[in-house]
Residue frames as a rotation matrix with the C-alpha (Angstrom) as fourth column:
UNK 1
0.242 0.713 0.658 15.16
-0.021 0.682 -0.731 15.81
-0.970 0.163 0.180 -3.91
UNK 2
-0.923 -0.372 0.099 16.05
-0.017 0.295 0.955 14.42
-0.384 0.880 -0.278 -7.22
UNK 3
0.405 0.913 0.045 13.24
0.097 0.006 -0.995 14.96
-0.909 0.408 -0.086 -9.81
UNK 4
-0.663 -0.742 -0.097 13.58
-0.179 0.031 0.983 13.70
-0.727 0.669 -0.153 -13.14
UNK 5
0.308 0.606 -0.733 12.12
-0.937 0.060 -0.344 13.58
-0.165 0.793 0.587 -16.96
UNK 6
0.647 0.124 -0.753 11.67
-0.501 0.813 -0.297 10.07
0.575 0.569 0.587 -18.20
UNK 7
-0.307 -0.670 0.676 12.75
-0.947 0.287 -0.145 8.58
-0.097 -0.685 -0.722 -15.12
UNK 8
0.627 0.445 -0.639 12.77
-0.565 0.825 0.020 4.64
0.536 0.348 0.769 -15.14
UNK 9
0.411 -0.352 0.841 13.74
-0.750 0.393 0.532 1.25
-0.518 -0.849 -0.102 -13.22
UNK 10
0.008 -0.180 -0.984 15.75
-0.183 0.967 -0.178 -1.77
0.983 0.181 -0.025 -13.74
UNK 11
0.740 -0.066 0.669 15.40
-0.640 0.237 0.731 -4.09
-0.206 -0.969 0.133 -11.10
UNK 12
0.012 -0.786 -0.618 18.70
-0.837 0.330 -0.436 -6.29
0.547 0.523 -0.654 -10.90
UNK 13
0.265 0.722 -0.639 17.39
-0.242 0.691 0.681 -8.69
0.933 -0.026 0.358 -8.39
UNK 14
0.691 0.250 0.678 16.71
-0.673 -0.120 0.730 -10.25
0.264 -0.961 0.085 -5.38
UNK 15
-0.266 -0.954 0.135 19.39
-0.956 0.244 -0.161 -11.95
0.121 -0.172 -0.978 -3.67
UNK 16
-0.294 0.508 -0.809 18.55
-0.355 0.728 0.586 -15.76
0.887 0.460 -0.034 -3.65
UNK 17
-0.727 -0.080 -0.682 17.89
0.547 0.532 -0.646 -15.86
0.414 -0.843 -0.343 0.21
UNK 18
0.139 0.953 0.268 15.41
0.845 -0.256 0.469 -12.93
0.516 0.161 -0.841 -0.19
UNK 19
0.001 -0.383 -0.924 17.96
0.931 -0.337 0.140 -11.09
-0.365 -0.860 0.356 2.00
UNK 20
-0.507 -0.192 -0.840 18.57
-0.146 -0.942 0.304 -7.76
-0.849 0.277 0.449 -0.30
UNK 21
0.548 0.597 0.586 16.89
0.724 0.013 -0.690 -6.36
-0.420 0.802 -0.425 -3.29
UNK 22
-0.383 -0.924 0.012 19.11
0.603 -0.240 0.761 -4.34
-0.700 0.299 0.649 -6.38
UNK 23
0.260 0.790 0.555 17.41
0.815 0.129 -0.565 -1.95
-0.518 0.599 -0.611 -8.25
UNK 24
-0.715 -0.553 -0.428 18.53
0.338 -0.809 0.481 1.21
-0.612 0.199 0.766 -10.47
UNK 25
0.635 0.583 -0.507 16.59
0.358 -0.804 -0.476 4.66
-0.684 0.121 -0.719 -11.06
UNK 26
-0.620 -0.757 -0.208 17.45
0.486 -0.578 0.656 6.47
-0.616 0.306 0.726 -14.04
UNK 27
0.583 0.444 0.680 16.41
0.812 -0.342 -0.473 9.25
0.022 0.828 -0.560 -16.52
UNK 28
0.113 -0.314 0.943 17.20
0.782 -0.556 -0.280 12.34
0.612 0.769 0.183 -18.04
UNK 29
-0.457 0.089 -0.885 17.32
0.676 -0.612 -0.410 15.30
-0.578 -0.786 0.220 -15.10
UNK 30
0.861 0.452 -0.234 14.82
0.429 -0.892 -0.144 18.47
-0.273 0.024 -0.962 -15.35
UNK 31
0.973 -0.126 -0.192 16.24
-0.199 -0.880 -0.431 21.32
-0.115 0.457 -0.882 -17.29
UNK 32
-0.121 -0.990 -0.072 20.07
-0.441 -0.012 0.897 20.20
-0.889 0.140 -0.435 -17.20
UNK 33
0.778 0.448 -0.440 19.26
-0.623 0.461 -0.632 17.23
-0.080 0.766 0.638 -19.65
UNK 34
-0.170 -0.826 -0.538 22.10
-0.815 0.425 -0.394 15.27
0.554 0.371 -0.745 -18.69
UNK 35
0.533 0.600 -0.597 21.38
-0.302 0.794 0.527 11.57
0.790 -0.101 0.604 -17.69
UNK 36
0.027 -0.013 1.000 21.35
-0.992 0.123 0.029 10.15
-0.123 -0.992 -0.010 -14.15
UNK 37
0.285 0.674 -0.681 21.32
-0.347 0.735 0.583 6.86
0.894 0.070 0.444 -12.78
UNK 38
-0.441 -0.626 0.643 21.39
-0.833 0.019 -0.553 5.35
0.335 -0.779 -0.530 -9.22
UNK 39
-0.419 -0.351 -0.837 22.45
-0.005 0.923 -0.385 2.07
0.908 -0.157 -0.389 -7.93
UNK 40
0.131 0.263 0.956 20.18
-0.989 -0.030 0.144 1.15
0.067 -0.964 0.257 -4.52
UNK 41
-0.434 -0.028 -0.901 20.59
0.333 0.924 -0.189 -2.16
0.837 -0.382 -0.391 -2.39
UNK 42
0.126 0.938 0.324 17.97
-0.802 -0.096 0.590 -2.71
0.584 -0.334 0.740 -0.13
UNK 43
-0.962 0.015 0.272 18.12
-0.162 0.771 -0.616 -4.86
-0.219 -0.637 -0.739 3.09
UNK 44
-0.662 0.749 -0.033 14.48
0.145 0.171 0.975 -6.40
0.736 0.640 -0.222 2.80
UNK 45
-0.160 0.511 -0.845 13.42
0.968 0.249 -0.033 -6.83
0.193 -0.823 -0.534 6.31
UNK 46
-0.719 -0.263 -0.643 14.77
0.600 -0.703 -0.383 -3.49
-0.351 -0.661 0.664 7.18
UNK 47
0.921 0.277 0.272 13.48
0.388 -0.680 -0.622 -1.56
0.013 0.679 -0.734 4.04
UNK 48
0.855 -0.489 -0.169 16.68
-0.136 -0.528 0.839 -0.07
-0.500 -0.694 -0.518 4.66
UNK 49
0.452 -0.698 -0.556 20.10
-0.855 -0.162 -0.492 0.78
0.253 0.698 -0.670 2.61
UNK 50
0.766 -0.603 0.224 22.55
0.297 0.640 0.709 -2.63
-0.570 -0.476 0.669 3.06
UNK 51
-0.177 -0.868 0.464 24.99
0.984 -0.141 0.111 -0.72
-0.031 0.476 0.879 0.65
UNK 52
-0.013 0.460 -0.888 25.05
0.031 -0.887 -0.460 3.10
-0.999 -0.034 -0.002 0.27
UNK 53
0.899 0.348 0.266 23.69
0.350 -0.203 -0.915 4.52
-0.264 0.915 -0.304 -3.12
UNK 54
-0.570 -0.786 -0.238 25.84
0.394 -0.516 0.760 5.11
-0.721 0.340 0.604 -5.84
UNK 55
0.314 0.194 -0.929 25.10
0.054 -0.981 -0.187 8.01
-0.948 0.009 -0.319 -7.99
UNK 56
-0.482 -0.870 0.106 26.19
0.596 -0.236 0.767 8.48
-0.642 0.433 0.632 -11.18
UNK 57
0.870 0.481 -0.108 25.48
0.196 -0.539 -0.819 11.59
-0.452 0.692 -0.564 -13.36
UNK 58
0.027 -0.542 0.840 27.10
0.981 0.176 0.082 12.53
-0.193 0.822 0.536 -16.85
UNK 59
-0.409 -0.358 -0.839 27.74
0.329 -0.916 0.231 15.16
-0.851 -0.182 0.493 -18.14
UNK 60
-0.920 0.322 -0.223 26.03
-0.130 0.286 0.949 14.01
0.369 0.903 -0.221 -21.92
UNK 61
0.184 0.981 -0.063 22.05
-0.977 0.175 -0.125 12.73
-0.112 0.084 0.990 -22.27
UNK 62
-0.173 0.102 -0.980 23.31
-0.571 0.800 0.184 9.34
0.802 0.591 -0.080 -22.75
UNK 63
0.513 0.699 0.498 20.91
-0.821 0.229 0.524 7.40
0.252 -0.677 0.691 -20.40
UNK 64
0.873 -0.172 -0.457 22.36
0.202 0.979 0.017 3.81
0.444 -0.107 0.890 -21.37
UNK 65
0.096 -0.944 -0.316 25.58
0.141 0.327 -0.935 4.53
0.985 0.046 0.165 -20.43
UNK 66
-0.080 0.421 0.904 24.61
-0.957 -0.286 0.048 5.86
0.279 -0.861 0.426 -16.76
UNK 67
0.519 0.832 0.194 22.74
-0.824 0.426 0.374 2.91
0.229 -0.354 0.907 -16.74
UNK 68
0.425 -0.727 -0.539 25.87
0.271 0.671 -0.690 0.12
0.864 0.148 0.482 -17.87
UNK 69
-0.615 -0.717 0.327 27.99
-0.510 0.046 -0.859 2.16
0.601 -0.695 -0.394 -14.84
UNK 70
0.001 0.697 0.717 25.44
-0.899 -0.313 0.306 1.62
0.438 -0.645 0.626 -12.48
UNK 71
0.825 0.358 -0.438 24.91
-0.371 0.927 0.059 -2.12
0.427 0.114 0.897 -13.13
UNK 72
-0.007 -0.897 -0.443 28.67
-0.332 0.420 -0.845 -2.20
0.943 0.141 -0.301 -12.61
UNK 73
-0.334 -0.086 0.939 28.39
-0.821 -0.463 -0.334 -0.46
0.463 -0.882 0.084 -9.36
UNK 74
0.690 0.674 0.264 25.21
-0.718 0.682 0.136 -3.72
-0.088 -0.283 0.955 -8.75
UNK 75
0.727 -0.181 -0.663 27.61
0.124 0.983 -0.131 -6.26
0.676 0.013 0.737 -9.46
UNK 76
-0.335 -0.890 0.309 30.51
-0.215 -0.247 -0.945 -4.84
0.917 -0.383 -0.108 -7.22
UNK 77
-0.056 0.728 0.683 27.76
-0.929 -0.289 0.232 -4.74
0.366 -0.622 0.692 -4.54
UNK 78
0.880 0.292 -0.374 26.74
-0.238 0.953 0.186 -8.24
0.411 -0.074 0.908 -5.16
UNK 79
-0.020 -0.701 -0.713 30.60
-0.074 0.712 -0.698 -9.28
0.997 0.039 -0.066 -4.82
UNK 80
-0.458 -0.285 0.842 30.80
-0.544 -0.659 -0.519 -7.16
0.703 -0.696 0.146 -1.46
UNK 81
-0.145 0.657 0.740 27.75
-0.988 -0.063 -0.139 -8.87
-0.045 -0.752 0.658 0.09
UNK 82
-0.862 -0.136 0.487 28.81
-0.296 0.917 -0.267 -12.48
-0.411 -0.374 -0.831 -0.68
UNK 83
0.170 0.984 0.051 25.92
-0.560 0.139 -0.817 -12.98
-0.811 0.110 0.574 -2.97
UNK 84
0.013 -0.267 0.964 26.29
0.264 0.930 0.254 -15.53
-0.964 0.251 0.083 -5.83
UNK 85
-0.802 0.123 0.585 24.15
0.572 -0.124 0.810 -14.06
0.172 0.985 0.029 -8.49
UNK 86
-0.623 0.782 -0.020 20.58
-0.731 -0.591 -0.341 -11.83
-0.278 -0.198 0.940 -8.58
UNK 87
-0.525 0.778 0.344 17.57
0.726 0.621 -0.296 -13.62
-0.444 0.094 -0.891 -8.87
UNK 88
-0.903 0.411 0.129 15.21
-0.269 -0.773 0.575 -12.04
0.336 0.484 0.808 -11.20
UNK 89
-0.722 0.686 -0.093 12.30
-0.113 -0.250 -0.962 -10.97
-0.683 -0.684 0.257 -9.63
UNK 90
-0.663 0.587 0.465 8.37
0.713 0.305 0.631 -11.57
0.229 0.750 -0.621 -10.85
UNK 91
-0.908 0.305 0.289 6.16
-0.352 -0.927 -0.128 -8.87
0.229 -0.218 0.949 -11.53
UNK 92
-0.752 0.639 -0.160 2.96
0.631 0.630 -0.453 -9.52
-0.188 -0.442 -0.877 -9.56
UNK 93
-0.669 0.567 0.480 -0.09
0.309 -0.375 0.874 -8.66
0.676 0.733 0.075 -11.19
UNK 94
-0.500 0.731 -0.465 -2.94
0.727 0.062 -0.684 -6.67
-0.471 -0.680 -0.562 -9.47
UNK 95
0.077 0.387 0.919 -5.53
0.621 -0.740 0.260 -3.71
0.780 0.550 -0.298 -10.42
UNK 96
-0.220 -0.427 0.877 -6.28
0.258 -0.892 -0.370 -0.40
0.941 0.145 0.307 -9.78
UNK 97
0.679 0.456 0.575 -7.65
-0.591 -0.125 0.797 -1.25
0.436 -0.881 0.184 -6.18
UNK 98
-0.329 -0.596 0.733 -4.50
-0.942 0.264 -0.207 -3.62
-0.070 -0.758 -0.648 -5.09
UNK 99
0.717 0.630 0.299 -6.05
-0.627 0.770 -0.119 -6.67
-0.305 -0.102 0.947 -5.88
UNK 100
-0.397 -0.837 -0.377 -3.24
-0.917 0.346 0.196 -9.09
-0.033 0.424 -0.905 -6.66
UNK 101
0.919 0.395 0.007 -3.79
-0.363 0.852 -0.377 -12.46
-0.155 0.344 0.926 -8.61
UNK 102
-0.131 -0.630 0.766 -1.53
0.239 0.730 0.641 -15.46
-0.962 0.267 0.055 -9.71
UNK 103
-0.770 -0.184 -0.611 -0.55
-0.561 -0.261 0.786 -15.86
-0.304 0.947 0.098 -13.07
UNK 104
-0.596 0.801 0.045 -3.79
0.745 0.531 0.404 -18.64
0.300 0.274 -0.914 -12.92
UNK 105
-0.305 0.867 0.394 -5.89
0.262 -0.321 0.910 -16.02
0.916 0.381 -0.130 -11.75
UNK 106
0.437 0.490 -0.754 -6.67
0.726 0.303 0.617 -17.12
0.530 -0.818 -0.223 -8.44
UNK 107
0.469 -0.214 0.857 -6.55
-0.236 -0.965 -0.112 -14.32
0.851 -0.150 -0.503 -6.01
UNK 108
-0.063 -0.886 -0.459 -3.55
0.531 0.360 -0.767 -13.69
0.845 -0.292 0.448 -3.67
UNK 109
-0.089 0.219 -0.972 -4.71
0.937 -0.313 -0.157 -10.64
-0.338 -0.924 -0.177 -1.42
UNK 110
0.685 -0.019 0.729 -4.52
0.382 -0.842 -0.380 -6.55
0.621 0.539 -0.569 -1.44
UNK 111
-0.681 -0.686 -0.256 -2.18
0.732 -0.638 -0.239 -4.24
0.001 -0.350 0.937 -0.99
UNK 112
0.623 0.782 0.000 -3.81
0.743 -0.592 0.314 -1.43
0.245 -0.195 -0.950 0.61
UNK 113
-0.567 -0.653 0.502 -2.54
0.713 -0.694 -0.098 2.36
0.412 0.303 0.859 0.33
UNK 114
0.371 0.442 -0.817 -3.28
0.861 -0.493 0.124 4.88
-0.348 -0.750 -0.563 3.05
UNK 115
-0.816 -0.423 0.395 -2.18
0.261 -0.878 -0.402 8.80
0.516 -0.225 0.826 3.00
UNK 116
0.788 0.523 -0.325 -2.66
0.609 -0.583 0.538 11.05
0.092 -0.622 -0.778 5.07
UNK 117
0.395 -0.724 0.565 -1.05
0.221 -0.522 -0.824 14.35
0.892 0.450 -0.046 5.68
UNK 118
-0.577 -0.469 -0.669 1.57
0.723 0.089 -0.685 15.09
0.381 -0.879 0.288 8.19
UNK 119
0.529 0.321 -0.786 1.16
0.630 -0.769 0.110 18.19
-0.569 -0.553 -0.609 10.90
UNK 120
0.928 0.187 -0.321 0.74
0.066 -0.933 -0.353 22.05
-0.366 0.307 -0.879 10.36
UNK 121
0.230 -0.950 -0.213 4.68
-0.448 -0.298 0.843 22.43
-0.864 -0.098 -0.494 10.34
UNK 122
-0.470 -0.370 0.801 5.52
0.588 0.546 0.597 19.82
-0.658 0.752 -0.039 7.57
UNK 123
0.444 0.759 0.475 2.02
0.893 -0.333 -0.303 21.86
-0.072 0.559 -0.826 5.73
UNK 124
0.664 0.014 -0.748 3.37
0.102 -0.992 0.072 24.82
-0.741 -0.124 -0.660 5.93
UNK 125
-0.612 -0.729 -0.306 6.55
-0.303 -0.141 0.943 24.00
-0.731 0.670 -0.134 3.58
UNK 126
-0.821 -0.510 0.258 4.41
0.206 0.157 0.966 23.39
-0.533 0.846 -0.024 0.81
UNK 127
-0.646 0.582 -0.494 2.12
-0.634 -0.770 -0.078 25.03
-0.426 0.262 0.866 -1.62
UNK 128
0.118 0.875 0.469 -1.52
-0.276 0.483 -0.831 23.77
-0.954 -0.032 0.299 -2.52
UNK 129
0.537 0.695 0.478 -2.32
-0.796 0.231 0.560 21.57
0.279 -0.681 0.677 -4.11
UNK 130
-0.102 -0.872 -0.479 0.78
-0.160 0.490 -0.857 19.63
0.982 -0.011 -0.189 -2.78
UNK 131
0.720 0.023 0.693 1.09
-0.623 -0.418 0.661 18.21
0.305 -0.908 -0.287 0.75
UNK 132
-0.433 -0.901 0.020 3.31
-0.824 0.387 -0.413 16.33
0.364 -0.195 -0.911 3.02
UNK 133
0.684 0.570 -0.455 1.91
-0.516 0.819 0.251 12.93
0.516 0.063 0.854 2.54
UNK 134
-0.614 -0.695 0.374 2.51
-0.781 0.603 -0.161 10.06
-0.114 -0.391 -0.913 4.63
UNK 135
0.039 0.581 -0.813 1.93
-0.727 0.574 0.376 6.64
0.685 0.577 0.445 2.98
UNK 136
-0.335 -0.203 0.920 1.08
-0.680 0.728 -0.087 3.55
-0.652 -0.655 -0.382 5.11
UNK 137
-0.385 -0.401 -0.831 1.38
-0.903 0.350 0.249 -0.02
0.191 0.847 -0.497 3.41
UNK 138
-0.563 0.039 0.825 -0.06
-0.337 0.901 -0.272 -3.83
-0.755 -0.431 -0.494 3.92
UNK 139
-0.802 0.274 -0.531 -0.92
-0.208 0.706 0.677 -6.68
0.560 0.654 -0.509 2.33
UNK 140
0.274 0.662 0.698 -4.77
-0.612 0.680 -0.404 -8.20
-0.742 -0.317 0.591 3.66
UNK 141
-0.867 -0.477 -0.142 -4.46
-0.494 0.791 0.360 -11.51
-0.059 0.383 -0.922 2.60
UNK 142
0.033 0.894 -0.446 -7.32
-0.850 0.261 0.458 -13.78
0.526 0.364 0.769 1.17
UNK 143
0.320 0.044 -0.946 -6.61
0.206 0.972 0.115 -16.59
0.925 -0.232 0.302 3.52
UNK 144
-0.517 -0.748 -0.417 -5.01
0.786 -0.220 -0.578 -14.75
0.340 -0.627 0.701 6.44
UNK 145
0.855 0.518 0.041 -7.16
0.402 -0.709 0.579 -12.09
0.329 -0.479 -0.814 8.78
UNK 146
0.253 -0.793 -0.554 -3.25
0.767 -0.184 0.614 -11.39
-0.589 -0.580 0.562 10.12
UNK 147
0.940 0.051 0.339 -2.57
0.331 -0.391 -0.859 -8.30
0.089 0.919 -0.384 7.57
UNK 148
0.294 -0.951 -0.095 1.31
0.933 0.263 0.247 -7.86
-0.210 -0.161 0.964 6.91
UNK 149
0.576 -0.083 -0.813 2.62
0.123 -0.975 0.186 -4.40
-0.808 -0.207 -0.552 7.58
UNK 150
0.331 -0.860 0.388 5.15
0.833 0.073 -0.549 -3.34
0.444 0.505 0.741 4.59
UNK 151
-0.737 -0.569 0.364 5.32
0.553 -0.818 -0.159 0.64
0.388 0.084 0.918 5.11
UNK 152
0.356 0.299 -0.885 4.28
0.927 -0.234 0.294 3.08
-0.119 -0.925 -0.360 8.15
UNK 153
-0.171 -0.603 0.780 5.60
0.194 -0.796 -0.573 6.47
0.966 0.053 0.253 7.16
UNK 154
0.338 0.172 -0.925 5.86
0.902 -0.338 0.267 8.46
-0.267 -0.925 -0.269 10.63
UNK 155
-0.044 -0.405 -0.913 7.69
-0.248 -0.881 0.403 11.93
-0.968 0.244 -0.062 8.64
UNK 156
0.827 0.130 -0.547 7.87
-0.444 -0.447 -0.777 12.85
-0.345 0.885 -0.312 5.01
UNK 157
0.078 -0.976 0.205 10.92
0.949 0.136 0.284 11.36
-0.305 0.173 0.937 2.96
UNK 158
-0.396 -0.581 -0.711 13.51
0.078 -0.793 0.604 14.06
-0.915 0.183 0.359 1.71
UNK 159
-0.749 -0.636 0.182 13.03
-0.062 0.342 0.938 12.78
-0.659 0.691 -0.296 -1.10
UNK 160
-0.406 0.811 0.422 9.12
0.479 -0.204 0.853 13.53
0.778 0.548 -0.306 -1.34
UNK 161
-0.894 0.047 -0.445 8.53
0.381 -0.443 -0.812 16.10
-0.235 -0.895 0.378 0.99
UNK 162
-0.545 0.646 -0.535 5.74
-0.346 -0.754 -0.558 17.71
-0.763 -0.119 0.635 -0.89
UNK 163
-0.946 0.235 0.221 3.33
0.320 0.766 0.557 15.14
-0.039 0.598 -0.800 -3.01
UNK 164
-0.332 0.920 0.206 -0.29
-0.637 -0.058 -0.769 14.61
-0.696 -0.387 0.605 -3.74
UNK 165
0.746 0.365 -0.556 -2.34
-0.659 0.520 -0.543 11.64
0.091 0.772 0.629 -6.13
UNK 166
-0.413 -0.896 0.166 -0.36
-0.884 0.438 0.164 8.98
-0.219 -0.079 -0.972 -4.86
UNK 167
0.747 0.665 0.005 -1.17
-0.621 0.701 -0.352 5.20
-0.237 0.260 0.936 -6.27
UNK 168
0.406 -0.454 0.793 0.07
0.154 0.889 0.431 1.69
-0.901 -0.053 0.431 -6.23
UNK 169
0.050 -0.467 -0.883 2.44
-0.970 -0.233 0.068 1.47
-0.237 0.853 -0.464 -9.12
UNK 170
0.210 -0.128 -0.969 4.07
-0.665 0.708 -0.238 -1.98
0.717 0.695 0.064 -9.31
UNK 171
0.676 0.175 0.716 4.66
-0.727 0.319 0.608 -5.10
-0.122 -0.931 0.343 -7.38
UNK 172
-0.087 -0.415 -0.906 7.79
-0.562 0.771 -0.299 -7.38
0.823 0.483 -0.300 -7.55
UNK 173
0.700 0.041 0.713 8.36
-0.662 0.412 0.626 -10.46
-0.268 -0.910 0.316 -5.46
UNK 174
-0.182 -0.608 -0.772 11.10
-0.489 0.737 -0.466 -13.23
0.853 0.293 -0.432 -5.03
UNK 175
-0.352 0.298 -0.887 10.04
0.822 0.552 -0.140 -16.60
0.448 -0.778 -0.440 -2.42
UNK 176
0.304 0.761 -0.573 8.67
0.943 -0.328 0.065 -14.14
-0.138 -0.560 -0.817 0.21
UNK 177
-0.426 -0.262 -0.866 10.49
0.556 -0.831 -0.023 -10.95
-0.713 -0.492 0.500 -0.16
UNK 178
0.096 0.752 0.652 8.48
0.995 -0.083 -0.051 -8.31
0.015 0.654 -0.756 -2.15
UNK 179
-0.706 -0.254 -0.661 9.58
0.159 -0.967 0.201 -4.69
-0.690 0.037 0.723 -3.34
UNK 180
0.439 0.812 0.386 6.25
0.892 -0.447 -0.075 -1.94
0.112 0.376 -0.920 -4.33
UNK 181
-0.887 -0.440 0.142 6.60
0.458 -0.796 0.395 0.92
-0.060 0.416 0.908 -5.99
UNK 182
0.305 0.926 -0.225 4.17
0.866 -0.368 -0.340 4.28
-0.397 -0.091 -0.913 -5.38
UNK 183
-0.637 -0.129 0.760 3.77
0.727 -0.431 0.535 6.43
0.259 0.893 0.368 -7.84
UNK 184
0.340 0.592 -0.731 2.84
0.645 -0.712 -0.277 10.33
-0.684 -0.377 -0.624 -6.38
UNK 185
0.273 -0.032 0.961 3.32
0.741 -0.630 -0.232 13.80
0.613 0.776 -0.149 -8.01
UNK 186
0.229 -0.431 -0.873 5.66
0.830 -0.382 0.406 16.20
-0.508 -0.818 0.270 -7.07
UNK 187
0.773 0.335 -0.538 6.29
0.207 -0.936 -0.285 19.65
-0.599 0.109 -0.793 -8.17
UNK 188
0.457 -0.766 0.452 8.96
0.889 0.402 -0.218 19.99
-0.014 0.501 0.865 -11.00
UNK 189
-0.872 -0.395 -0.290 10.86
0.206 -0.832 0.516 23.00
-0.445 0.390 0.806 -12.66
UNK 190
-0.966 0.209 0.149 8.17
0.029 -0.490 0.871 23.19
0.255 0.846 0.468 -15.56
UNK 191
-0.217 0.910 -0.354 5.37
-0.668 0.126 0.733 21.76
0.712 0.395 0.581 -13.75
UNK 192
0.110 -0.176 0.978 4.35
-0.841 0.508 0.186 18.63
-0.530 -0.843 -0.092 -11.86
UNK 193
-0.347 -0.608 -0.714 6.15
-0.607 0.726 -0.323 15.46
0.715 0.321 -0.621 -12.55
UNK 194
0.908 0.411 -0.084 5.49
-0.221 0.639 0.737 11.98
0.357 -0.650 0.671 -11.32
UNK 195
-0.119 -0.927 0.356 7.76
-0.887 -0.062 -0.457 10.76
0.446 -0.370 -0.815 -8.38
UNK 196
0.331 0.430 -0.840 8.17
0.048 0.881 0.470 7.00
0.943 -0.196 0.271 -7.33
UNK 197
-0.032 -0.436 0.899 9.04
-0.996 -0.058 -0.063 5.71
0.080 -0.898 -0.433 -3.84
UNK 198
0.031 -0.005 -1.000 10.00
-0.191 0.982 -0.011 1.82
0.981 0.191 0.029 -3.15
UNK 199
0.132 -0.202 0.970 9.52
-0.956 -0.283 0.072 -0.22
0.260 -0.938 -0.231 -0.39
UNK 200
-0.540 -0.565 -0.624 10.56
-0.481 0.815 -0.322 -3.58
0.691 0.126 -0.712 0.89
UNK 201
0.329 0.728 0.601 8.94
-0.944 0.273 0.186 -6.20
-0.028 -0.628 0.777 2.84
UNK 202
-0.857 -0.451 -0.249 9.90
-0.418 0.891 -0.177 -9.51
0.302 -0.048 -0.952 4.03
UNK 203
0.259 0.963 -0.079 6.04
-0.932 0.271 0.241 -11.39
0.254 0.011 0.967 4.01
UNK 204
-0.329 -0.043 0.943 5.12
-0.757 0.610 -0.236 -14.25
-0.565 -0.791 -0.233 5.87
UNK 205
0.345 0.445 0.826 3.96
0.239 0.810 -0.536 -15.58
-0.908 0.382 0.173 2.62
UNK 206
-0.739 -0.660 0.135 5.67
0.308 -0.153 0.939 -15.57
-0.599 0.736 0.316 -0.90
UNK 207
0.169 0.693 -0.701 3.86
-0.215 -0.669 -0.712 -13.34
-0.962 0.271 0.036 -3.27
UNK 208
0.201 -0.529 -0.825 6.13
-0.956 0.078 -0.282 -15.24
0.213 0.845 -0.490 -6.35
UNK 209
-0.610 -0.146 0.779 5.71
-0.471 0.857 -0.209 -18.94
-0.637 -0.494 -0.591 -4.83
């Protein structure tokens, strides 16, 4: 698991068919201080890698540069997958319950955030007051009793095996496809540190329309 100080996102965008989403993690790594940044593509429907991650870490603190490879790495991607250009993605407003509005106001639906922890076995690998959360996702729509599934954990990720105080973070969308970010706490070196997790959804209704 990768746990970092001043960790941050750039989304590079959604492909203009809604097919993939481009986004890059970076900050500063726990105790090493040398800067990180990785390069994800994102099938939407799947949720699911459509390129593998590239990686890059320095050997220096200099964040921006990380970041500049990274982007490369996003446009190499883009050539690979026959994409034109990124679409830049809108950030969809909502509060601290999921409530999501237009930019007029007028409400769009919630995103609703479940946890629950896994079984005894997963509990056992991790000390209070930390468990092995599993997050389930959907939109309820304000016009729509159909509620649209995004994310179903069934097993810890690697990548947050031990969490607790998870909450909705952020919400982009492009025409229907829509990538959320949850924001939990995970156990650092010095302490606990927040840890994000993204997920992807193709929606039956454009959340940026």
């Amino acid at each position: 698991m990768l746990v970092a100080l001043l960790a941050g996102l750039q989304i590079l965008g959604f492909s203009p068919d809604d097919r993939y989403v481009a986004y890059v993690e970076h900050g500063v790594g726990e105790g090493s201080g040398n800067a990180w940044a990785t390069l994800h593509v994102l099938d939407v429907k799947k949720g699911a890698p459509a390129r593998p991650p590239v990686e890059i870490r320095l050997d220096t603190g200099d964040e921006e540069a990380a970041v500049a490879k990274a982007r490369e790495a996003g446009e190499a991607a883009r050539g690979k997958l026959q994409i034109d250009a990124w679409a830049s993605p809108k950030e969809v407003a909502h509060d601290e319950r999921g409530a999501m509005t237009e930019e007029s106001g007028a409400p769009i639906g919630t995103i609703e955030l479940k946890t629950k922890s896994a079984g005894p076995k997963e509990r056992a690998k991790c000390e209070e007051p930390f468990q092995p959360l599993l997050l389930s996702l959907k939109v309820i729509w304000m016009d729509d009793d159909r509620p649209s599934r995004i994310a179903d954990e069934k097993k810890p990720p690697a990548s947050r095996p031990c969490a607790s105080g998870c909450a909705l973070d952020k919400v982009w969308a492009h025409g229907k496809a829509a990538l959320v970010s949850v924001k939990c706490t995970v156990q650092g070196f010095e302490g606990p540190v927040p840890k994000y997790s993204y997920y992807t959804s193709l929606l039956p209704y454009g959340l940026a329309e």
